[in-house]
N, C-alpha and C positions, 0 to 999 in steps of 0.2 A: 905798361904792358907786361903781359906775365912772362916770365921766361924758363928754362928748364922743363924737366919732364911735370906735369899735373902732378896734383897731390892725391887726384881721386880715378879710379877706373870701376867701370861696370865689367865683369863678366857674365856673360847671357849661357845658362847652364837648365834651362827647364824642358828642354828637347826629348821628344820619346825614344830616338836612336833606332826609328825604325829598319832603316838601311842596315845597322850592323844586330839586326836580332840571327839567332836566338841568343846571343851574349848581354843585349840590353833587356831583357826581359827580368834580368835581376840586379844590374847595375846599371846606372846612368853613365852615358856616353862620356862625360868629362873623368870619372871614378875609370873605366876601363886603362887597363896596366899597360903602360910602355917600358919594357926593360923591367927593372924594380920597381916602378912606378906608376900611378895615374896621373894619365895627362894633367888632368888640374894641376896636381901637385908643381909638377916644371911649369905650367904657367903661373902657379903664386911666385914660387922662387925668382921667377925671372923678371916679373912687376916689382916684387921688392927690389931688387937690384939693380933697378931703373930708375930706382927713385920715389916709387908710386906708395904712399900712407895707408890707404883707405882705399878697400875694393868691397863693394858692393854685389853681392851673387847672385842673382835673377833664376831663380828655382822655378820647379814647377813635378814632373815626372822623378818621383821616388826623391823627392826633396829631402826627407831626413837624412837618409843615407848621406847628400854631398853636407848639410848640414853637420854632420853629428862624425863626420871627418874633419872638414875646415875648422869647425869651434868658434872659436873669436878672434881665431886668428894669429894666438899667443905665440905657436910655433913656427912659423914667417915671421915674426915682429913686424906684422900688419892687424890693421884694425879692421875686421872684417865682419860684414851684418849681411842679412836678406834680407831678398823680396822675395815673397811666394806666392806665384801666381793661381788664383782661387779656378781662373780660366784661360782658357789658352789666350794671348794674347797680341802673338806674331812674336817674328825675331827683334821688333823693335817700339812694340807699343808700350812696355812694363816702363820704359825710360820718363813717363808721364807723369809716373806716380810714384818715383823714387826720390827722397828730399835729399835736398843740399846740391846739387847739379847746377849750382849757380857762379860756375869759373869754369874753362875749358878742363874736358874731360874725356878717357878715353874709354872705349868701347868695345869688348872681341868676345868673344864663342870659344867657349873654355874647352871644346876640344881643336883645338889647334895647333901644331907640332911647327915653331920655327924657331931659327936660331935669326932671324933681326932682329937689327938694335931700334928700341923702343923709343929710344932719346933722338936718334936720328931722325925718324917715323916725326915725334912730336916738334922735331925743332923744324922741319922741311914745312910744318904744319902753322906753328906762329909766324913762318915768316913770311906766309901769303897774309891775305883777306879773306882766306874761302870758310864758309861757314863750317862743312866738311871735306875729312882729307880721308881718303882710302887707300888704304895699303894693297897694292895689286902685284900679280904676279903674270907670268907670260904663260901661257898652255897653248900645245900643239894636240889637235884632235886629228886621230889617221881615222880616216873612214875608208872601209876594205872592199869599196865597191868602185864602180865604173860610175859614174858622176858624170850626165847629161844637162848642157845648157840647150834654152832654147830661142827664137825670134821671138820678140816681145809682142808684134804683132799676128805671129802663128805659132802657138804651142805644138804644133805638131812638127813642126820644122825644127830638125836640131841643128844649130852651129857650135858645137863645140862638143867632144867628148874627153873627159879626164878618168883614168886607170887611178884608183885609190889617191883621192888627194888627201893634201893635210890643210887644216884650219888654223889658225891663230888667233888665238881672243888674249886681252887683259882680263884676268878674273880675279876678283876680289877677294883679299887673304882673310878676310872674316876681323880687321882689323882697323876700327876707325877713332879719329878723333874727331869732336864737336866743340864748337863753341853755345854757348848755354842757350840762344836764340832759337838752335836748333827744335830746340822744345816745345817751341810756339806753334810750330806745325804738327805733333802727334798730341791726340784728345785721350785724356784718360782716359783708361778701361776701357777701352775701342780697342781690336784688334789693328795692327799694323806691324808689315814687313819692310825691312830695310830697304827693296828695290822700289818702295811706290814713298816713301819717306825721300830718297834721293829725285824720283822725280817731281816732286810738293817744293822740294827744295830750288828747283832748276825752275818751275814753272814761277815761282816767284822772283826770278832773277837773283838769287844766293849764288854765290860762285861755291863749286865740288870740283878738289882737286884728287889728281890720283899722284901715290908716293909708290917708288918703282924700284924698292930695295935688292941688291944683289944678295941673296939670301933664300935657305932651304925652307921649305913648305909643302907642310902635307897638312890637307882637312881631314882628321880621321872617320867622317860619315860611313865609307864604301869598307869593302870588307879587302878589296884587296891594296887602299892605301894603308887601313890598319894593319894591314900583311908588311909594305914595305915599311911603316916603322919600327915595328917591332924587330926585321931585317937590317934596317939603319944603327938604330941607337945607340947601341954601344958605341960601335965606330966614331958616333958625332955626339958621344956624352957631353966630351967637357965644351964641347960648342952650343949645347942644348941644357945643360947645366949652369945654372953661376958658380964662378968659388964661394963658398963661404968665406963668412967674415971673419979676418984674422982677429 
């Protein structure tokens, strides 16, 4: 059995960024700057420092740009290649037709702003049976209205009325690990997204577990969580930073 962090990660980087235009209209949403930096950049830093060899980039919208940044990877001392995808192909169908994914492997969206530990995420991960593990976080949704239930059998009869409730979901950090199985279920050069891939997964009876790390997370898509990190960062550098290597 394998133990430690993977030696291999995908990050899935070929998104149009259409939520944060008109800023992505010249750069790709992973390239957009946090503090001194693009997001990318602290998620290479942060997989090296986990352990992780070899990350594979799943391009697509303004591809050379994160290409002709990352290189080969020389400056992480990570060995780093693409895929460019010729057609959109979801958040998780390029996985199909990426070689060597043949030993558990990890998988995230290369704009994504956390300070978890990666080793944690994977080791919570070998120590089940589940095909896949999803790193999730807690979100509270305020809705600013009055909020109406009603009789199941008369919609027009209301028993309950609530003044701006709040919601709570588990939402997925954009951060998962697989075991190589996983594969068998997305068809090359098919489009496919990660929420109908997890249920292919469950309809076949594969166990998906969720890992529930105490840890900061922002998906930079919306314009105003790229607000709050660019607000954050500093403060939470060296928790969002690795040290370098002495």
């Amino acid at each position: 059995m394998m133990t430690g962090m993977p030696q291999r990660a995908v990050v899935l980087a070929g998104g149009t960024g259409t939520r944060l235009r008109p800023y992505t209209a010249v750069l790709p949403k992973p390239l957009m700057p946090v503090g001194d930096r693009p997001i990318l950049d602290i998620v290479l830093r942060q997989l090296r420092a986990a352990g992780i060899e070899h990350v594979t980039i799943a391009t697509g919208y303004l591809a050379e740009l994160i290409e002709a940044f990352c290189s080969d990877g020389h400056a992480y001392d990570l060995q780093i290649d693409y895929f460019r995808e010729r057609e959109p192909l979801g958040t998780v169908g390029a996985l199909a037709t990426i070689d060597g994914l043949d030993a558990p492997f990890l998988v995230m969206n290369g704009d994504v702003l956390t300070d978890m530990s990666y080793e944690g995420f994977f080791a919570a991960h070998e120590a089940s049976d589940a095909a896949a593990t999803i790193a999730t976080t807690r979100r509270t949704i305020e809705v600013s209205l009055g909020v109406m239930l009603f009789e199941e059998q008369d919609e027009q009869r209301v028993v309950d009325y609530i003044e701006k409730p709040s919601l709570h979901y588990d939402a997925s950090m954009g951060v998962y690990a697989f075991e190589p199985r996983v594969l068998q279920y997305i068809e090359p050069n098919v489009r496919l997204d990660f929420p109908d891939l997890i249920l292919r997964l469950l309809a076949a009876g594969e166990e998906v577990r969720a890992h529930r790390p105490d840890a900061y997370w922002l998906d930079l898509g919306r314009h105003d969580d790229y607000e709050t990190a660019m607000a954050d960062f500093e403060a939470m550098r060296d928790r969002l930073l690795p040290a370098p290597p002495s």
